[in-house]
N, C-alpha and C positions, 0 to 999 in steps of 0.2 A: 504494500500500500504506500500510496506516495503519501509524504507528509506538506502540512502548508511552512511557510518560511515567514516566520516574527524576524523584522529587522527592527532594531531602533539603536540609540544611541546613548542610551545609560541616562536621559535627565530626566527627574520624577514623572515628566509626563510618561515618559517611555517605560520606566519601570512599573509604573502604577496600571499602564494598558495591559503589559507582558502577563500579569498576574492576573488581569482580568481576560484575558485570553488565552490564558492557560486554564482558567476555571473552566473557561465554555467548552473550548476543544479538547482541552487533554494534551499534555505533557507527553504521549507516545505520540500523537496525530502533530507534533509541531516540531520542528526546530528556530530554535531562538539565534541569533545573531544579533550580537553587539556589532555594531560597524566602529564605536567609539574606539574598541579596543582592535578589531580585527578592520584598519583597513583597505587589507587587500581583496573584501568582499565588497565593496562599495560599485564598482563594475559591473559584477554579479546583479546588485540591488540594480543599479540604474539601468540595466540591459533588461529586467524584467519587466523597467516602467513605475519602479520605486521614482516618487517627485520626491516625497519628505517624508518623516520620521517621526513616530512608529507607522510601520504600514505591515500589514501581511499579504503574502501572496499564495495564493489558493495552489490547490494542484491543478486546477483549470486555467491557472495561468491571470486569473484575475489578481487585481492589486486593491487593495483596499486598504485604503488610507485613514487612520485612526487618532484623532485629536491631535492636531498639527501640534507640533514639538519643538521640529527643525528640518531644516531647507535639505536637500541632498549639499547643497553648494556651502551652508556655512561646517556639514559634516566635514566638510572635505578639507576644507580652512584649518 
C-alpha cells in the first residue's frame, strides 16, 4: 500500500497539523518529512506540487495544503 507524504517544516503550525494528521490517517498510512531538517527533499516536495508548508500528498498524487505555515521559497532560505 502506498503511503501519503506529511511534509512540513518543524514551526508549530506544522507540528500541530503533523499530529492532527496523524490522528486521522495513521502513522503506518503516512510518512512525515521535515524538509527543515532534510533539505534534500525539498525537490521531491516541489516536483509533486508542494507550494507551502504543511501540505500532504495523497497516493493519488493530490496535494493538499494545510494551514499555510511557510512558503516553499522562505523553506529554502
Amino acid at each position: 500500500m502506498k503511503r501519503s507524504v506529511f511534509y512540513h517544516a518543524g514551526c508549530p503550525v506544522c507540528v500541530s497539523a503533523e499530529q492532527d494528521i496523524i490522528e486521522l490517517v495513521g502513522k503506518d498510512k503516512l510518512e512525515v518529512v521535515h524538509i527543515g531538517q532534510d533539505k534534500s527533499r525539498i525537490p521531491e516536495a516541489e516536483n509533486a506540487g508542494v507550494k507551502s508548508v504543511p501540505a500532504m500528498v495523497t497516493p493519488n498524487g493530490n496535494v493538499l495544503h494545510i494551514n499555510y505555515g511557510a512558503s516553499m521559497e522562505d523553506v529554502k532560505a
